[in-house]
C-alpha positions in Angstrom: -165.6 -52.9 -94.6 -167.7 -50.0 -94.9 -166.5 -46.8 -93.0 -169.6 -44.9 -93.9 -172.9 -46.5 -94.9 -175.6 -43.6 -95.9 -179.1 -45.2 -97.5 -181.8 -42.6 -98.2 -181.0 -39.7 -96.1 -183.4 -36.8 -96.0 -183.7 -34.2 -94.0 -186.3 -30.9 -94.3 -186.0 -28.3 -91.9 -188.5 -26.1 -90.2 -188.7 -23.5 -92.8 -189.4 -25.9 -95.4 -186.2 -26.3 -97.0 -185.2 -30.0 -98.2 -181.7 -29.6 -98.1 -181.0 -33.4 -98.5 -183.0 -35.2 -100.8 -182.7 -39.7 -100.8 -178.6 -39.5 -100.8 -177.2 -42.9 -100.8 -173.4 -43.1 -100.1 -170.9 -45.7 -99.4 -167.3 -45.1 -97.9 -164.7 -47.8 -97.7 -162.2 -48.2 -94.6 -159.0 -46.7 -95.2 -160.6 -44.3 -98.1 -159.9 -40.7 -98.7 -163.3 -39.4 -99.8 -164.3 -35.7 -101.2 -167.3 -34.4 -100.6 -167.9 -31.9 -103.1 -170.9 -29.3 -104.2 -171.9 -25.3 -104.0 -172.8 -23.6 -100.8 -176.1 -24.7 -99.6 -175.9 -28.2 -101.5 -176.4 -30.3 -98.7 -172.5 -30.9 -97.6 -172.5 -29.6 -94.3 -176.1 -31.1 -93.0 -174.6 -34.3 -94.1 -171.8 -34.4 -91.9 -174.1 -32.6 -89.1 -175.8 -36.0 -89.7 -173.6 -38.3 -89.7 -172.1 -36.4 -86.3 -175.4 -37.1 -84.7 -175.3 -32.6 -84.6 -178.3 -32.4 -86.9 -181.3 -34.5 -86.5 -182.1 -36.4 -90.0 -185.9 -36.4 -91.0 -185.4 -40.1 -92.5 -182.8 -42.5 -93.4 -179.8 -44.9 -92.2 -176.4 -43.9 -91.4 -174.0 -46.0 -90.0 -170.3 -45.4 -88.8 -168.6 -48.8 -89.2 -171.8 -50.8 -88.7 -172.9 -49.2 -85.7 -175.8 -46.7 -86.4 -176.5 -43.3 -85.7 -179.6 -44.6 -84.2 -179.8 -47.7 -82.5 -175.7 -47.6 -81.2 -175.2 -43.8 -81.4 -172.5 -44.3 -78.5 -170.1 -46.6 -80.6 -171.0 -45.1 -83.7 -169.7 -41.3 -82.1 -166.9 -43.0 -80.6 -165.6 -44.0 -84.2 -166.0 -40.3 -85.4 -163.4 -36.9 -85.2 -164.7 -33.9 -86.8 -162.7 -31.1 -87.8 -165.8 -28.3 -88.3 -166.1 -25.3 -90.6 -166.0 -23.0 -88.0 -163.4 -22.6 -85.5 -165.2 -23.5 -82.1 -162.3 -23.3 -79.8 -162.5 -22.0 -76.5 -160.4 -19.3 -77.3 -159.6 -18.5 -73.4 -158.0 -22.2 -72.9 -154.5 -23.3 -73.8 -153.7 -25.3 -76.2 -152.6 -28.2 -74.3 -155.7 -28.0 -72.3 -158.5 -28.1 -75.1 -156.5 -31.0 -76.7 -156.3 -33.4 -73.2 -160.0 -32.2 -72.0 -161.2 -33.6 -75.5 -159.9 -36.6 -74.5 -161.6 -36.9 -71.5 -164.8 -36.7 -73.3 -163.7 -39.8 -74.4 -162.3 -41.7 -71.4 -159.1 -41.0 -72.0 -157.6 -41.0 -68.6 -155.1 -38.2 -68.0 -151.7 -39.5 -68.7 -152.4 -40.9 -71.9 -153.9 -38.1 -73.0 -150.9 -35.8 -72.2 -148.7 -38.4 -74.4 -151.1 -38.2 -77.2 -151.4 -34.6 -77.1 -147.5 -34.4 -77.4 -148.0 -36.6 -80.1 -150.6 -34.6 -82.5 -149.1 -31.5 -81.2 -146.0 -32.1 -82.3 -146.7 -33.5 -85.5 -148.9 -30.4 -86.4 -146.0 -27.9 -85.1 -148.0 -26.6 -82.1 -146.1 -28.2 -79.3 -144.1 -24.9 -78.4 -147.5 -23.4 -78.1 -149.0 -25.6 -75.6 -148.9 -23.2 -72.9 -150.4 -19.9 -75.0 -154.2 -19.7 -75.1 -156.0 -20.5 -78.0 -156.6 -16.8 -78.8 -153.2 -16.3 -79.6 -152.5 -18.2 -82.3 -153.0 -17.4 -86.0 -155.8 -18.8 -88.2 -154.0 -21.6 -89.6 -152.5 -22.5 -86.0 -156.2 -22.8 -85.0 -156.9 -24.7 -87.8 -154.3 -27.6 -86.9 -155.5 -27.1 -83.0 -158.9 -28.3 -84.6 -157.3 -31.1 -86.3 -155.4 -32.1 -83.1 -158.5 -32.2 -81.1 -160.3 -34.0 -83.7 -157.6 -36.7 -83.2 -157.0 -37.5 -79.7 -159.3 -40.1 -79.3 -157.9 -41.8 -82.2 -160.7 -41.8 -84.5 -161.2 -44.3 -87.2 -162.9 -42.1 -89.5 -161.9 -38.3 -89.6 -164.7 -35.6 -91.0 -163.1 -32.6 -92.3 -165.7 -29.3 -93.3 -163.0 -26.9 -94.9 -160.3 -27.7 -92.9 -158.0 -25.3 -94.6 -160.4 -22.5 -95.5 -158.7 -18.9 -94.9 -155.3 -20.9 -94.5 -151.8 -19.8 -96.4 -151.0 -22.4 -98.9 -147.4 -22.7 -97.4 -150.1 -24.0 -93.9 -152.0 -25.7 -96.6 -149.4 -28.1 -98.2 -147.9 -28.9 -95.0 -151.6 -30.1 -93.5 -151.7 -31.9 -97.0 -148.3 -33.8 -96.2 -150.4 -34.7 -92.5 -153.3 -35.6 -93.7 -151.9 -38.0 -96.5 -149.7 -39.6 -93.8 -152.6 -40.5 -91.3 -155.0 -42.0 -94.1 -152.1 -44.2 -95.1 -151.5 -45.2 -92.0 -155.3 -46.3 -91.9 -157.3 -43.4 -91.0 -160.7 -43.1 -92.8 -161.2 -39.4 -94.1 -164.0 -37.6 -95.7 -163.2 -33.7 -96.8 -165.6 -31.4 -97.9 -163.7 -27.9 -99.8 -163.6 -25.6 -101.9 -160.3 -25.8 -103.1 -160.8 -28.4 -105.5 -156.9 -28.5 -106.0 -156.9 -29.6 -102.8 -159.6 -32.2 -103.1 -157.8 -33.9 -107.0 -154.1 -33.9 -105.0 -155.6 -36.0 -101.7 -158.7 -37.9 -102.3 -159.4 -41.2 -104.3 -162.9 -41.1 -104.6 -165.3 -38.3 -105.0 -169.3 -37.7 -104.4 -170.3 -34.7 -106.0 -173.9 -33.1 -104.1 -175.7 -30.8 -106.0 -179.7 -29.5 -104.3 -179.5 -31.9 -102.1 -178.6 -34.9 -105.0 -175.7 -37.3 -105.1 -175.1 -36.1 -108.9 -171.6 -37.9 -109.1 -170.2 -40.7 -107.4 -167.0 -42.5 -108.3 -163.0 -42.8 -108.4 -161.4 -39.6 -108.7 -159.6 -41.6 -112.2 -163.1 -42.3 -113.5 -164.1 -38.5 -112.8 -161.4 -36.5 -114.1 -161.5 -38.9 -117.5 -165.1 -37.1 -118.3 -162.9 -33.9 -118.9 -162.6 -33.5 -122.7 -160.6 -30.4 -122.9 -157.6 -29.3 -120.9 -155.4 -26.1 -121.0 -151.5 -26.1 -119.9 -149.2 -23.5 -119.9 -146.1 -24.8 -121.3 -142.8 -22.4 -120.2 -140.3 -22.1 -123.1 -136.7 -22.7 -123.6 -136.0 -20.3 -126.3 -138.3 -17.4 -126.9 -140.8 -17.3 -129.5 -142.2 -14.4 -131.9 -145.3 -16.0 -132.9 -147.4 -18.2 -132.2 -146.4 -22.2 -133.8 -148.7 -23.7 -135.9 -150.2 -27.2 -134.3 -151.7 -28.5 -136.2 -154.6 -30.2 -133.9 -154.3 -28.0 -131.6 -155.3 -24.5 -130.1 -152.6 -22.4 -129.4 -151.7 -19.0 -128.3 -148.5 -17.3 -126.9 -148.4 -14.9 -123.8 -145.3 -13.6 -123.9 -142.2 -14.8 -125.6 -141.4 -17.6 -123.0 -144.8 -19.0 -122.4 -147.2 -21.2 -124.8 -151.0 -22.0 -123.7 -152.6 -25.1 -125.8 -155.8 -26.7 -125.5 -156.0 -30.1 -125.8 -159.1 -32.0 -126.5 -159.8 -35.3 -125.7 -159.1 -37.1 -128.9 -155.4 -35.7 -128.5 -152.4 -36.1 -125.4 -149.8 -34.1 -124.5 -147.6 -36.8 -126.2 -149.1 -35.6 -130.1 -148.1 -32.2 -128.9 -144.8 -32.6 -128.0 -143.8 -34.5 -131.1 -145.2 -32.0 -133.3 -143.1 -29.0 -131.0 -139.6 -31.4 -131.0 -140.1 -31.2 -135.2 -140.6 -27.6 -135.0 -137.4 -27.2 -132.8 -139.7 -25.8 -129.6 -137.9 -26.2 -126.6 -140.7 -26.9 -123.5 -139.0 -26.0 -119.9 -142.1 -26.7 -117.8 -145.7 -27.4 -118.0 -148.6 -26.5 -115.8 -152.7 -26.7 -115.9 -154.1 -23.7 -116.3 -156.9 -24.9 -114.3 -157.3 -27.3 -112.3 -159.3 -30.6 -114.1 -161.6 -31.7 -111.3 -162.2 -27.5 -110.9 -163.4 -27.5 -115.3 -165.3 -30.2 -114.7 -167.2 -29.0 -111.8 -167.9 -25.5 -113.7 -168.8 -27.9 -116.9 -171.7 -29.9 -115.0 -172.9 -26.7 -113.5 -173.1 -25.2 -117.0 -175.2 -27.9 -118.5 -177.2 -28.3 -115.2 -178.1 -23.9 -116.0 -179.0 -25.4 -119.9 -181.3 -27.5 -118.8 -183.0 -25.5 -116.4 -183.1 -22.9 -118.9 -184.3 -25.3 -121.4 -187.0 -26.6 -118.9 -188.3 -22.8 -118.3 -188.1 -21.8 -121.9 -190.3 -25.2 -122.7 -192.9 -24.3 -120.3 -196.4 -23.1 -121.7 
């Protein structure tokens, strides 16, 4: 089943801008999608969309068969959001802005309280029930948010750079979360910038560009279309020059660390062979950058080409 169905959606605001232009996207139940793109590419009007917050100019949206339009209750019902900005009522308590959330929802009071011991727990705020929102740090706000988002036990959770401005200590522990609830059959769609963050989590990916679905698929299928990777391979013995591999691009930093290019055609396990006959002892090895991160800067690149090429061409 479908979590999120998304046929032609437009939508041109006031000023003229056309900030989503015909996307059609499909979401399974049980998915963890990424929602990628630039600022201003369309990413946050789509989930202001989808949220019923923004009011599309044209198109179908549903949320587990129940659309936006015609069944707008249900379809809401289904939803948790977890926005960009951090909307709390900053004068509230924790425990207060988690259980009145759920009363949006009919939640009724008791069950509410056990949930929120729940989520709070599980997102180390529980000790901080009692301390108003104002007090906490940026990353505790950030897992207040999340929290929230879940108390009604949403089917499919929305996240708009849920971790933006957070430590990555904060980070990798929401990670840990956030893997746990989609395996235990939570639906979730995040949009970031850290697209570290989005390779380690997400199976799929859409990639929006102006407005444009410009890439849609598994995250396998995407990362494959990178042809040249860089790691940064840590030494066992120090070096004094650079090895000769053949095949490859090489260059040493400092006596202990070796970076290598490797294109396509070749895999890491070429490179090792020809470094075990040299007598080149690899400790560890690390990306330099992250893949789905070169492959973003990559199709930006050739998008600049052609719009060069397009301007240059004109009479």
């Amino acid at each position: 089943m479908q979590a999120l169905s998304i046929k032609k959606l437009t939508k041109i605001y006031s000023n003229g801008n056309q900030a989503l232009k015909g996307i059609d996207l499909d979401v399974e139940a049980g998915d963890f999608y990424a929602l990628l793109g630039p600022n201003g590419a369309g990413k946050t009007t789509a989930i202001g969309i989808i949220c019923s917050l923004v009011n599309k100019t044209s198109g179908e949206v549903e949320i587990f068969g129940h659309s936006i339009d015609r069944q707008p209750e249900a379809a809401k019902s289904c939803i948790g959001l977890v926005p960009q900005e951090i909307n709390l009522n900053l004068f509230d308590t924790v425990l207060n802005i988690v259980v009145n959330q759920a009363g949006y929802y009919g939640i009724g009071r008791k069950l509410a309280l056990q949930r929120a011991q729940e989520y709070l727990s599980e997102l180390k705020l529980w000790d901080r029930r009692f301390e108003q929102a104002r007090s906490l740090s940026g990353g505790m706000k950030r897992r207040l948010m999340i929290a929230r988002a879940l108390i009604h036990e949403p089917k499919l959770l929305l996240l708009d750079e849920p971790t933006a401005g957070v430590d990555i200590e904060i980070r990798r522990s929401m990670w840990k979360y956030l893997r746990r609830i989609n395996n235990e059959g939570t639906t979730i769609i995040l949009t970031t910038h850290y697209l570290e963050e989005a390779e380690r989590l997400c199976r799929h990916v859409a990639i929006i560009d102006e407005g444009k679905i410009i890439e849609d698929a598994a995250m396998t299928t995407v990362l494959r279309k990178v042809q040249r990777e860089v790691f940064v391979l840590s030494l066992g013995e120090a070096l004094t020059e650079t090895p000769e591999l053949p095949g490859f691009e090489a260059q040493l930093n400092d006596p202990f660390e070796l970076e290598v290019a490797i294109d396509a055609e070749h895999d890491l396990n070429n490179l090792f062979a020809i470094l075990s006959r040299q007598g080149i002892k690899v400790a560890s090895l690390r990306n330099k950058a992250n893949r789905l991160e070169e492959l973003f800067i990559r199709m930006v690149e050739k998008k600049q080409k052609n719009n060069a090429a397009a301007i240059a061409s004109t009479p």
